[in-house]
C-alpha positions in Angstrom: -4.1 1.2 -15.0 -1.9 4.2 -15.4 -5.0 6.1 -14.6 -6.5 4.3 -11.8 -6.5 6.0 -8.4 -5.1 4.2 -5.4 -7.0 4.0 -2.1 -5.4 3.3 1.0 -7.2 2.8 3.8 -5.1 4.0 7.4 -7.0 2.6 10.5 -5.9 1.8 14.1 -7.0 2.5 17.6 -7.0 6.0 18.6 -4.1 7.3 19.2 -1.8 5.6 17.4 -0.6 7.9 15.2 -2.7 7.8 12.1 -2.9 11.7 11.9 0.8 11.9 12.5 1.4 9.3 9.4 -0.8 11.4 7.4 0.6 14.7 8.2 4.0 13.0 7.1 3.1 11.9 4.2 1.6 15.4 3.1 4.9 16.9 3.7 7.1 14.3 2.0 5.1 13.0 -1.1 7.7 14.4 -3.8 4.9 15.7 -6.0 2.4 13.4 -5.2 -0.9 14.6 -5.4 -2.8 12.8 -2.4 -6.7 13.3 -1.8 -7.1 13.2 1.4 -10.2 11.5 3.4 -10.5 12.3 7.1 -13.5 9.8 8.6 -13.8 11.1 11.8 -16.0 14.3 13.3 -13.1 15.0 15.8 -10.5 17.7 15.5 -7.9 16.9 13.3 -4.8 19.0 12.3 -3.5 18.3 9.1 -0.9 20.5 7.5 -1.6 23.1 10.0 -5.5 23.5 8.5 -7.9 22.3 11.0 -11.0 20.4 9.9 -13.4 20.2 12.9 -16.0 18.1 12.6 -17.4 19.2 9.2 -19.3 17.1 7.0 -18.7 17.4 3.0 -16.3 20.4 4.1 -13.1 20.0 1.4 -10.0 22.2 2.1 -7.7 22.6 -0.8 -4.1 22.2 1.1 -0.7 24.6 -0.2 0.7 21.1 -2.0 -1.9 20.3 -4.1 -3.8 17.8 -2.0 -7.6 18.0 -0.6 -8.6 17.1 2.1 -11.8 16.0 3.3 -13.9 15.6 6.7 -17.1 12.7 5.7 -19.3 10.2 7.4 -18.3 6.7 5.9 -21.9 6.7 3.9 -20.7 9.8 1.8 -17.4 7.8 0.2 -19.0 6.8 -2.7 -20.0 10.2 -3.9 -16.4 11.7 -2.2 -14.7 9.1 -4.7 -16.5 9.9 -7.2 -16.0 13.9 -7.2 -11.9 13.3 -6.4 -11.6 10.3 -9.4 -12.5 13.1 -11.8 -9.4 13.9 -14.4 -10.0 17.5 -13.4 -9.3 16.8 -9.6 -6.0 16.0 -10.8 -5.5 13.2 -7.6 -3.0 10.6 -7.8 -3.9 8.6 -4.8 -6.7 8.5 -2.3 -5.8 8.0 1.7 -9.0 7.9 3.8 -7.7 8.0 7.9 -10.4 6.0 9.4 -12.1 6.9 12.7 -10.2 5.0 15.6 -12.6 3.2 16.7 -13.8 2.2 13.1 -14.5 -1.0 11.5 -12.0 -1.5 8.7 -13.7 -4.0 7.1 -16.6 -2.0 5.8 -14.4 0.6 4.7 -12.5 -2.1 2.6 -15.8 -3.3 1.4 -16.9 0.1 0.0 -13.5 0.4 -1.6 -13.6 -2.7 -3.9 -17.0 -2.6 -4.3 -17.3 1.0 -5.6 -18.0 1.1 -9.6 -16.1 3.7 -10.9 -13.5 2.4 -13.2 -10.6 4.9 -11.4 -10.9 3.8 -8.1 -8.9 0.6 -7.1 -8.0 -0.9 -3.3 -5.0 0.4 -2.6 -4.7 -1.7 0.6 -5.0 -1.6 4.5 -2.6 0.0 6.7 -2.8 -0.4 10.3 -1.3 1.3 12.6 -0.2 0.5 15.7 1.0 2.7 19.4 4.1 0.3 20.7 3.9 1.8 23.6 0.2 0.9 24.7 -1.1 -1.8 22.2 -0.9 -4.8 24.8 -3.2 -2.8 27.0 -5.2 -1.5 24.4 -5.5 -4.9 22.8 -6.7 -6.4 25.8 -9.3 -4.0 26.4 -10.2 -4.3 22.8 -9.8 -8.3 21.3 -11.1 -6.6 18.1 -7.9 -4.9 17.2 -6.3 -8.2 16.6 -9.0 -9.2 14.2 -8.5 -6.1 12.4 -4.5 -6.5 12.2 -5.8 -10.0 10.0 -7.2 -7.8 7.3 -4.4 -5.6 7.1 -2.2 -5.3 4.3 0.8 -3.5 6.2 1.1 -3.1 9.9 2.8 -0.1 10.9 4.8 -0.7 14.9 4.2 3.4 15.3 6.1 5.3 18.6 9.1 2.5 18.6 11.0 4.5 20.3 9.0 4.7 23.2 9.7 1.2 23.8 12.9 -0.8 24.5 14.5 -3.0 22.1 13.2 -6.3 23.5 9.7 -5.1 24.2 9.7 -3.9 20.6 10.8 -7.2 19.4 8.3 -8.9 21.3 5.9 -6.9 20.0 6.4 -7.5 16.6 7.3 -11.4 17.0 3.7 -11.1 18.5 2.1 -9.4 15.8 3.8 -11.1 13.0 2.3 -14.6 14.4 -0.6 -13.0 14.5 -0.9 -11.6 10.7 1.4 -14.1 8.7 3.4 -13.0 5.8 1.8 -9.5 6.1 5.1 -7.1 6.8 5.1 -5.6 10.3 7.3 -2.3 10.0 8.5 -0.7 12.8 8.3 3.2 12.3 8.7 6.4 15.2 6.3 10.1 14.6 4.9 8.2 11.7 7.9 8.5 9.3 7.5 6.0 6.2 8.5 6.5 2.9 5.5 6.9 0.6 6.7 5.2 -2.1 6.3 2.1 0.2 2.7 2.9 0.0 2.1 4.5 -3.8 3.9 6.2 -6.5 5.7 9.7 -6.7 6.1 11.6 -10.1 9.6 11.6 -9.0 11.4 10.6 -12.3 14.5 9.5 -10.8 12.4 6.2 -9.1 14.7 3.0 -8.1 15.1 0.8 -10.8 16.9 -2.3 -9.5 16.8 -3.7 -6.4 18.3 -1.5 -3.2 17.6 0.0 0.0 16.0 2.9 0.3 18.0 5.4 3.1 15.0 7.6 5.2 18.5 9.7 5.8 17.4 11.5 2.7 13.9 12.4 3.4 14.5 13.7 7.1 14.8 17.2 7.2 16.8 18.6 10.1 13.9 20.9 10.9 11.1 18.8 10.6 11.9 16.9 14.1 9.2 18.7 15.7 8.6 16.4 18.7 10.0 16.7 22.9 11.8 13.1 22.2 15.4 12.7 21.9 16.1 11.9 18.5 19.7 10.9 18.1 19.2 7.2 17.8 15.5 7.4 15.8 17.0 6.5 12.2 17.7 2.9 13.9 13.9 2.8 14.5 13.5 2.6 11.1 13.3 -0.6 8.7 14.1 0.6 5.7 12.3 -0.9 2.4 13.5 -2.5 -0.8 12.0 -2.2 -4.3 13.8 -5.0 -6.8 12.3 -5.5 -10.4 11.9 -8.7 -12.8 12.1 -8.9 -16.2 12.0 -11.7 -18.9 12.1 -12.1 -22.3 10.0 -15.2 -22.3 6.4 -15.5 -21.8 5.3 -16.6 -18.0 3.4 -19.2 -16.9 0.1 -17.8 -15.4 -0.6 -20.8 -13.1 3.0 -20.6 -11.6 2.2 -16.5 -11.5 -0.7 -16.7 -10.0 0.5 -19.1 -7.3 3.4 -16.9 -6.5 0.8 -13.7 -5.7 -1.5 -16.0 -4.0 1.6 -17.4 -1.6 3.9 -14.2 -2.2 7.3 -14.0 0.0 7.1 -13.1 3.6 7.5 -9.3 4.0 6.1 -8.5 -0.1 3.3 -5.7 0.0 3.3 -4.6 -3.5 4.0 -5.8 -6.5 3.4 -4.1 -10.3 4.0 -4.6 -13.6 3.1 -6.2 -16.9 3.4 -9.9 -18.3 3.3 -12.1 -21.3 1.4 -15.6 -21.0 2.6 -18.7 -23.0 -0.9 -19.7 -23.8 -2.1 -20.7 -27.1 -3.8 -17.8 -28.5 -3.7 -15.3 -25.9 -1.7 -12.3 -26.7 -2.7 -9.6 -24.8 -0.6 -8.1 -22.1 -1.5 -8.4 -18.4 -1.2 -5.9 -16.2 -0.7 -6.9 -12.7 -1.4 -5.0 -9.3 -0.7 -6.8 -5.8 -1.6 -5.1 -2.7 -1.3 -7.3 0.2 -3.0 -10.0 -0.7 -5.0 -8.2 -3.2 -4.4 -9.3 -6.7 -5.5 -7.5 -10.2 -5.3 -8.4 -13.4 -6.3 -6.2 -16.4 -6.1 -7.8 -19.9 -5.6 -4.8 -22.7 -3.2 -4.5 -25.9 0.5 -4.1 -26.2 1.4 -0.9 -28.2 2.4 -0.3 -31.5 6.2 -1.4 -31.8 6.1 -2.2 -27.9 8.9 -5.0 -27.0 6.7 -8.0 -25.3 8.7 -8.4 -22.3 7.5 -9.5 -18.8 8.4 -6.6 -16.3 7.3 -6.9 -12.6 8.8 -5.0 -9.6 8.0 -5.8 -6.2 8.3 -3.3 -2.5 8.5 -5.0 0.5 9.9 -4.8 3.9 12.2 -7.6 5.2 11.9 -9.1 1.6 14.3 -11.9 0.6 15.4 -10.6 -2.6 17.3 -13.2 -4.0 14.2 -16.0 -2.8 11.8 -13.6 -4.1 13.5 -13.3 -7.7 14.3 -17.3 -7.7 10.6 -18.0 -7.4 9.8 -15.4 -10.2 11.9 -17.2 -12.7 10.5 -20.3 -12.1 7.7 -18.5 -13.4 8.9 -18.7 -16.9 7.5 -21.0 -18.8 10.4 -23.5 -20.6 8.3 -25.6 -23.1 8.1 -25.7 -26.2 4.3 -26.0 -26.9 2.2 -23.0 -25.9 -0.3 -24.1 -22.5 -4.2 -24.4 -22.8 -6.7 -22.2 -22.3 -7.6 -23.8 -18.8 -4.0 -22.5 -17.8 -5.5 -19.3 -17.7 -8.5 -19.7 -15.5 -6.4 -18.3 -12.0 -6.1 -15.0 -13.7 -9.5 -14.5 -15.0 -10.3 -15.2 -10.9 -8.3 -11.9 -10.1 -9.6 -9.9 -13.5 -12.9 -7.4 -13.0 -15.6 -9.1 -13.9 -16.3 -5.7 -16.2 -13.2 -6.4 -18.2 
């Protein structure tokens, strides 16, 4: 799974800041090579390189990334030509058209063949500052939010602290355990939404500081900006690990019910099943769940490792509820213990 290319899908009402977020995440990806897809036959700026209105046109950026301009019925062949070793992509971010319907664009994602393309979840983004009128005009908004995997509260500073909290005690009934991050000129860490090749990535559980991935100069907006850190809700990445084998129903009932404010979780696990002794690798996005069966390696240590990102994340609860994971018998389970992850494995595998 090492291999297998991301895709996050970024949608929300025009507006909202969906180019902003992207132009960010260009800029601050720490090696990341993204593979940009632009859905949308507007004007849009990204890294200074305009892309206006041009079908199958592919700009090579300074970074490394691509980027893209396509009508949603070209994805398929897009994928195909950016999930190719020589393109060199590490994840795929397709900004959806503002007034597009996320839901097909999900569709196309997990239902694309190629074996390096995976759903790398649903971001939506939201503008603070006009989302009730927006909302109103549009009721479909709201059923959008429901698919989302992240909501982004973009231009918080726009807004006063109660209206912002309204907001986002609105939204959060509305979308459940889904985390509802509150965010100003689209600044979010990427490693909230995929990996870097940075070597030095957090181990054990902290908070991640946006302090150190603001430059002075890159504040290129007419707001003040003295308070705009406080905007900010910073993520936390804390990791798992066991010795002893897991039990896949209590697993698969911990990604099915995950704790409020989880959006990712990765890793591998051991199963105390009789006879099974491959290792499981496991991807949850949202409310997406993977699992890919394959073998350990020569001399590998069999050890359950999981790490989970999240926003507002009880730590402690979250890592409580993993342990009781563990399986604490002494007679391997059944086969039929085993049927919740073959429900989250590719059909193909």
């Amino acid at each position: 799974m090492g291999r297998v290319i991301p895709v996050v899908i970024v949608a929300g009402f025009l507006g909202s800041g969906k180019t902003t977020l992207l132009n960010y995440l260009l800029r601050n990806n720490r090696g990341t090579r993204i593979g940009v897809v632009v859905n949308d036959f507007g004007s849009v700026n990204i890294d200074a390189m305009l892309v206006a209105g041009q079908v199958d046109a592919m700009v090579s950026l300074g970074n490394g990334c691509v980027c893209c301009a396509v009508d949603v019925s070209e994805l398929d062949d897009l994928f195909a030509q950016l999930a190719q070793p020589r393109s060199a992509v590490d994840v795929i971010v397709v900004e959806a058209s503002g007034l597009a319907e996320p839901r097909n664009l999900i569709r196309m994602v997990i239902a694309n063949p190629n074996p390096r393309i995976a759903y790398g979840g649903l971001v939506e983004v939201v503008d603070a500052e006009q989302f009730a009128a927006t909302s109103a005009q549009h009721p479909e908004l709201v059923t959008h939010l429901r698919m989302a995997d992240l909501v982004l509260v973009n231009k918080a500073d726009r807004v006063e602290a109660e209206a912002l909290a309204a907001l986002r005690a609105q939204l959060a009934d509305w979308v459940g355990q889904v985390p509802v991050y509150a965010t100003t000129h689209g600044r979010i860490d990427p490693g909230l939404l995929f990996d870097d090749r940075a070597p030095d990535r957090p181990k054990v559980a902290e908070q991640l500081s946006f302090d150190t991935l603001l430059d002075d100069h890159d504040h290129d907006h007419d707001h003040d900006d003295s308070d705009h850190r406080h905007l900010h809700d910073d993520y936390v990445s804390v990791s798992f690990t066991s010795e002893r084998a897991l039990n896949p129903r209590a697993l698969v009932s911990f990604l099915e019910d995950p704790p409020s404010g989880l959006f990712r979780a990765k890793g591998c696990v051991e199963f105390a099943v009789a006879g099974e002794r491959r290792k499981f690798e496991v991807h949850l996005v949202g409310r997406h769940v993977v699992f890919t069966p394959g073998p350990w390696a020569r001399g590998e240590q069999r050890v359950s490792n999981l790490v989970l990102i999240g926003t507002g994340l009880d730590t402690d609860t979250a890592l409580k509820r993993l342990h009781d994971t563990v399986f604490d018998g002494d007679t391997p389970l059944d086969e039929q213990a085993m049927l919740g992850v073959w429900r989250y494995t590719p059909s193909e595998l």
